[in-house]
KEROVEX-751030 format. One line per field, with one value per residue: x, y, z of N, C-alpha, C, O in turn; residue in one letter. Coordinates in nm, 2 decimals, decimal comma, always signed. Layout:
<nodes>
npx	[X  ...] $
npy	[Y  ...] $
npz	[Z  ...] $
capx	[X  ...] $
capy	[Y  ...] $
capz	[Z  ...] $
cpx	[X  ...] $
cpy	[Y  ...] $
cpz	[Z  ...] $
opx	[X  ...] $
opy	[Y  ...] $
opz	[Z  ...] $
selo	[A  ...] $
</nodes>
This chain:
<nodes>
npx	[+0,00  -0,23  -0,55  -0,55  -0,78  -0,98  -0,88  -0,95  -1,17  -1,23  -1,15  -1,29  -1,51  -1,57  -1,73  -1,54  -1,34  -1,22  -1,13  -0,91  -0,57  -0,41  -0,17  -0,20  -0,37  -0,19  +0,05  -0,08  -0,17  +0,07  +0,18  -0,01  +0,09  +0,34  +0,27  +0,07  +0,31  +0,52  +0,33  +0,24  +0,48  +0,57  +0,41  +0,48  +0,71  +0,61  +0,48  +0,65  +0,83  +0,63  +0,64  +0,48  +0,34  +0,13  -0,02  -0,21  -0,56  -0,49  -0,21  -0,16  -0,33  -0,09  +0,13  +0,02  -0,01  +0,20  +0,35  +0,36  +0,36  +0,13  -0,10  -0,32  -0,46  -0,56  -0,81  -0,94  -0,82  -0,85  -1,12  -1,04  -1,04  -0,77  -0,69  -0,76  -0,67] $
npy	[+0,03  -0,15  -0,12  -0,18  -0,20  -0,32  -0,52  -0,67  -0,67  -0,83  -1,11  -1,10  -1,14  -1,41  -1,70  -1,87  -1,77  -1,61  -1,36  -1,15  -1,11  -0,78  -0,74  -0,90  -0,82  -0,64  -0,81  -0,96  -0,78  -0,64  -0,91  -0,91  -0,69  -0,79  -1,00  -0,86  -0,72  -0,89  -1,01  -0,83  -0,69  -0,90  -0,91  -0,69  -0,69  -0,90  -0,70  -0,50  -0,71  -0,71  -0,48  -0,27  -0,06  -0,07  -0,30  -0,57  -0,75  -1,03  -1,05  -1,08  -1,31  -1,45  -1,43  -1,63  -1,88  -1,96  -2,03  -2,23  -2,12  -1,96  -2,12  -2,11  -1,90  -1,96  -2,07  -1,82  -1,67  -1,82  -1,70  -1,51  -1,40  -1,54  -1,36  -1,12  -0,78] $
npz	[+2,22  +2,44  +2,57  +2,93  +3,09  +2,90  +2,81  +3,02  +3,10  +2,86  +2,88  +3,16  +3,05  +2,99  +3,18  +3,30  +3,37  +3,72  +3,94  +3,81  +3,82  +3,90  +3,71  +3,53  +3,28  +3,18  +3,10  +2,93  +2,67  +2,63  +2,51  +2,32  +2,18  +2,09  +1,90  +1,71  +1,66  +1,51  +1,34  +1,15  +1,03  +0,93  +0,71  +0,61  +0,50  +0,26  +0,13  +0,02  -0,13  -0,36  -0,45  -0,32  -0,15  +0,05  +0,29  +0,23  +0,25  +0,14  +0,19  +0,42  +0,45  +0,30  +0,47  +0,70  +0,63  +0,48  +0,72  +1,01  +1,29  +1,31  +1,23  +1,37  +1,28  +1,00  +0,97  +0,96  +0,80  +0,58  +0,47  +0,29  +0,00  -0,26  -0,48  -0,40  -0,35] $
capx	[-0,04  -0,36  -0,58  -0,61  -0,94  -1,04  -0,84  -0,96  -1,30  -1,27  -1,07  -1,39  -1,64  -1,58  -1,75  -1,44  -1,23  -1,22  -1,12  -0,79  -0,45  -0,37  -0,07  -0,23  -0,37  -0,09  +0,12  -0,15  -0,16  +0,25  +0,16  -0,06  +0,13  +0,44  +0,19  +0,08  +0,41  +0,57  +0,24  +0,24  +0,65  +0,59  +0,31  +0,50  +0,84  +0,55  +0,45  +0,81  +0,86  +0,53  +0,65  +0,35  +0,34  +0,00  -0,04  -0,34  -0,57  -0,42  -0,06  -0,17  -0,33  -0,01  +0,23  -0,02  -0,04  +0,34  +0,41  +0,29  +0,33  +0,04  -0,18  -0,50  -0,56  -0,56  -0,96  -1,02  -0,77  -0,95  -1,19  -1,04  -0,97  -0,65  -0,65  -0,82  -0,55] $
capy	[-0,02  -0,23  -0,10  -0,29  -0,24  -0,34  -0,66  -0,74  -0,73  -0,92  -1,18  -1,16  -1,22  -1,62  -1,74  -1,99  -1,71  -1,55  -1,28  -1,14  -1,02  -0,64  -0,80  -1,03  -0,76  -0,56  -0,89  -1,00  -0,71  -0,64  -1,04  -0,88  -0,58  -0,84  -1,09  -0,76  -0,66  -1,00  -1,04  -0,71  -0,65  -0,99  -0,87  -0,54  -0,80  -0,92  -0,61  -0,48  -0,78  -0,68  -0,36  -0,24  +0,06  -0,10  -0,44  -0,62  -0,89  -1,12  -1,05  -1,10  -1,44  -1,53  -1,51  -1,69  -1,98  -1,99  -2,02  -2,33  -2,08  -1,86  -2,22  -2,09  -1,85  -2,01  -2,04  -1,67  -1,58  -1,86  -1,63  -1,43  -1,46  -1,53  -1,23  -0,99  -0,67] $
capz	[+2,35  +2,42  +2,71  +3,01  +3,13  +2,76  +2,78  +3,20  +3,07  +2,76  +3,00  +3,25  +3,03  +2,98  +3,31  +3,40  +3,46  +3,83  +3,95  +3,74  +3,90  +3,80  +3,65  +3,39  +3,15  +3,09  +3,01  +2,75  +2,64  +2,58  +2,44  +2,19  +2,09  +1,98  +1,78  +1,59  +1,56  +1,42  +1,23  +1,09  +1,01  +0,77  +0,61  +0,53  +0,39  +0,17  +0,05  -0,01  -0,22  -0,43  -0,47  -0,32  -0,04  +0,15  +0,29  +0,18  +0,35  +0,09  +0,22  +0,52  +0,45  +0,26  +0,59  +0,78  +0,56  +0,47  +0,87  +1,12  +1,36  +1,28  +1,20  +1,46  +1,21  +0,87  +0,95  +0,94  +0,66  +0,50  +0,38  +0,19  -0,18  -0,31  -0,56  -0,35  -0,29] $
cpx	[-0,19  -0,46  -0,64  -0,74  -1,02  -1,02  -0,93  -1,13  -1,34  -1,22  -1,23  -1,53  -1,67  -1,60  -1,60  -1,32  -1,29  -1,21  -0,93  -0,67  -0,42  -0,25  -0,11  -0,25  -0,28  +0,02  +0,04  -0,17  +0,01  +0,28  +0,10  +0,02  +0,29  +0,41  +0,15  +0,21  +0,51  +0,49  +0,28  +0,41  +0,65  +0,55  +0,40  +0,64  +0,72  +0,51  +0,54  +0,83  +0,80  +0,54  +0,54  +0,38  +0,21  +0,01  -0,17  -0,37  -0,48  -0,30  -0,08  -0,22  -0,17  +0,09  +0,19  -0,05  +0,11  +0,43  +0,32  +0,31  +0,22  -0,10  -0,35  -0,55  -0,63  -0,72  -1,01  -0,94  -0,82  -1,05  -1,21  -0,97  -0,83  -0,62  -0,68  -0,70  -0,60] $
cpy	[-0,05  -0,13  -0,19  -0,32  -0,30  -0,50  -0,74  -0,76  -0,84  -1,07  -1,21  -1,23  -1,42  -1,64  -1,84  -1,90  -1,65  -1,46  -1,29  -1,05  -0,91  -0,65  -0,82  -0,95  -0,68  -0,71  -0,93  -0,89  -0,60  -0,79  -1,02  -0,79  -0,66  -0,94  -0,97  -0,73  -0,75  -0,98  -0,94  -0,66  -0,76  -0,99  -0,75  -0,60  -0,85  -0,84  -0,55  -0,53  -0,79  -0,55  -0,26  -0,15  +0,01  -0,21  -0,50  -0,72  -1,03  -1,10  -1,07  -1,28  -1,49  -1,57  -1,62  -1,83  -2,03  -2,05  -2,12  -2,21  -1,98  -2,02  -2,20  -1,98  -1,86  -1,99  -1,87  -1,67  -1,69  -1,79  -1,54  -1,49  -1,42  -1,41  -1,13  -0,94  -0,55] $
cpz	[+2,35  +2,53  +2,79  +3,05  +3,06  +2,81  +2,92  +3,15  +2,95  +2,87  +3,10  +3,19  +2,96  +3,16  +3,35  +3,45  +3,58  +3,79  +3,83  +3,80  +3,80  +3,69  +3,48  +3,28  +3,09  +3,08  +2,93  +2,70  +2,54  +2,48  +2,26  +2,11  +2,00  +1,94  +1,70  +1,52  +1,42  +1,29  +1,11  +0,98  +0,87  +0,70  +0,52  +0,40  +0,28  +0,09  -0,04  -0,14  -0,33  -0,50  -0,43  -0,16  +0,07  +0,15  +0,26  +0,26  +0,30  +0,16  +0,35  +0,58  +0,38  +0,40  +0,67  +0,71  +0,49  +0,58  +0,90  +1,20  +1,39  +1,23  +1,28  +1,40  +1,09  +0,86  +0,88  +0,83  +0,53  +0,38  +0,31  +0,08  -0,19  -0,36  -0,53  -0,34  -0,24] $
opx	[-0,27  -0,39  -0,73  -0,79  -1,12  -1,11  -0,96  -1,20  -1,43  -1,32  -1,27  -1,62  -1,76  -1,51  -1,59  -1,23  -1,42  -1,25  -0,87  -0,68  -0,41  -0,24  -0,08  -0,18  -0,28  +0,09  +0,09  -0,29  +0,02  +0,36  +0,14  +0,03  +0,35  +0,50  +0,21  +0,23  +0,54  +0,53  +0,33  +0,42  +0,70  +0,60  +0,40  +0,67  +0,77  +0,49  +0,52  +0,86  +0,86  +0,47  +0,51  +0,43  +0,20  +0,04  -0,25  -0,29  -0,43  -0,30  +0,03  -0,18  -0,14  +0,12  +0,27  -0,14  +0,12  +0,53  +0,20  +0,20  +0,23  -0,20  -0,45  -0,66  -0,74  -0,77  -1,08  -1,01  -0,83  -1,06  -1,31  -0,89  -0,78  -0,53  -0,65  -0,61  -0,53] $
opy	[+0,01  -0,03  -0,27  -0,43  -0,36  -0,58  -0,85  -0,86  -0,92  -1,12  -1,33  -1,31  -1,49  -1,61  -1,87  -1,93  -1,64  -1,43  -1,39  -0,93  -0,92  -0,58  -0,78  -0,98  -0,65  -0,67  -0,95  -0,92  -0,52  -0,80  -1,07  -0,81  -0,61  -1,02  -0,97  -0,71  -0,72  -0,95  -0,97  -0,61  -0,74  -1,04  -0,73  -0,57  -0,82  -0,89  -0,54  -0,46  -0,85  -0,51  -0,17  -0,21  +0,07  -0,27  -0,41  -0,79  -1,11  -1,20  -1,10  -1,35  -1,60  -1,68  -1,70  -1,88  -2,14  -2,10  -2,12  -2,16  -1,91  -1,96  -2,25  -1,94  -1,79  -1,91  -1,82  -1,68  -1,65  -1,81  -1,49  -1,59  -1,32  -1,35  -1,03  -1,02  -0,46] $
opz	[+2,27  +2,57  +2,76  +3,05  +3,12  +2,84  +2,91  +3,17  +2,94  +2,93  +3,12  +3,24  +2,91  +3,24  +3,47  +3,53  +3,57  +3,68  +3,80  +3,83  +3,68  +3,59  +3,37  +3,18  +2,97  +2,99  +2,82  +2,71  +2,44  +2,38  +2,16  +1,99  +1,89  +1,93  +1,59  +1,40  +1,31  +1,18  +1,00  +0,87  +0,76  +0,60  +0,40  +0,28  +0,17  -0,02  -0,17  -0,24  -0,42  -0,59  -0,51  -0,07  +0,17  +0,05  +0,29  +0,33  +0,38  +0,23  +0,40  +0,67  +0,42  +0,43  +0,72  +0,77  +0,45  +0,56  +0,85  +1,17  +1,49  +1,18  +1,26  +1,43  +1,07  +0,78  +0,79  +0,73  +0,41  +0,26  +0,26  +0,06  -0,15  -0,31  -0,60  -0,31  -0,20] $
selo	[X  X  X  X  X  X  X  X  X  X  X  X  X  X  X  X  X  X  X  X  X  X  X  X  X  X  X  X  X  X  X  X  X  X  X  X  X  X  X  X  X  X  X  X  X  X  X  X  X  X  X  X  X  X  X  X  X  X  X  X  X  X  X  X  X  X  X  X  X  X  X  X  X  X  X  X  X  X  X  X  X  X  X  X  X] $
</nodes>
């Protein structure tokens, strides 16, 4: 679980947002916890498949670069090296 106050403030500090309904941060927040969890569950199928007990940033750039739907992060896992583990 995320915390809301955390999320309502990150949320306020871009001037174009208003005010925020009490609502909003616990659904981005339930939003985030099942993009970690997808993210995270294919990293660990990649690990599995490595025989390997820890996931690595590498394993983590591989799902996200194997998948269009993970494409807004490609920049950041960009910078990690291929062979890093």
């Amino acid at each position: 679980k995320f915390p809301t106050a955390r999320i309502k403030r990150i949320m306020q500090a871009d001037e174009e947002v208003g005010k925020v309904a009490q609502q909003t941060p616990i659904a981005v927040g339930k939003a985030l916890e099942l993009f970690m969890v997808a993210l995270v569950t294919r990293s660990a199928d990649v690990a599995r498949q490595r025989n390997s007990k820890r996931v690595s940033a590498a394993m983590l750039k591989q799902v996200v670069e194997a998948d269009d739907q993970w494409d807004f992060l490609r920049d950041i896992v960009g910078k990690i090296e291929a062979g890093e583990e």
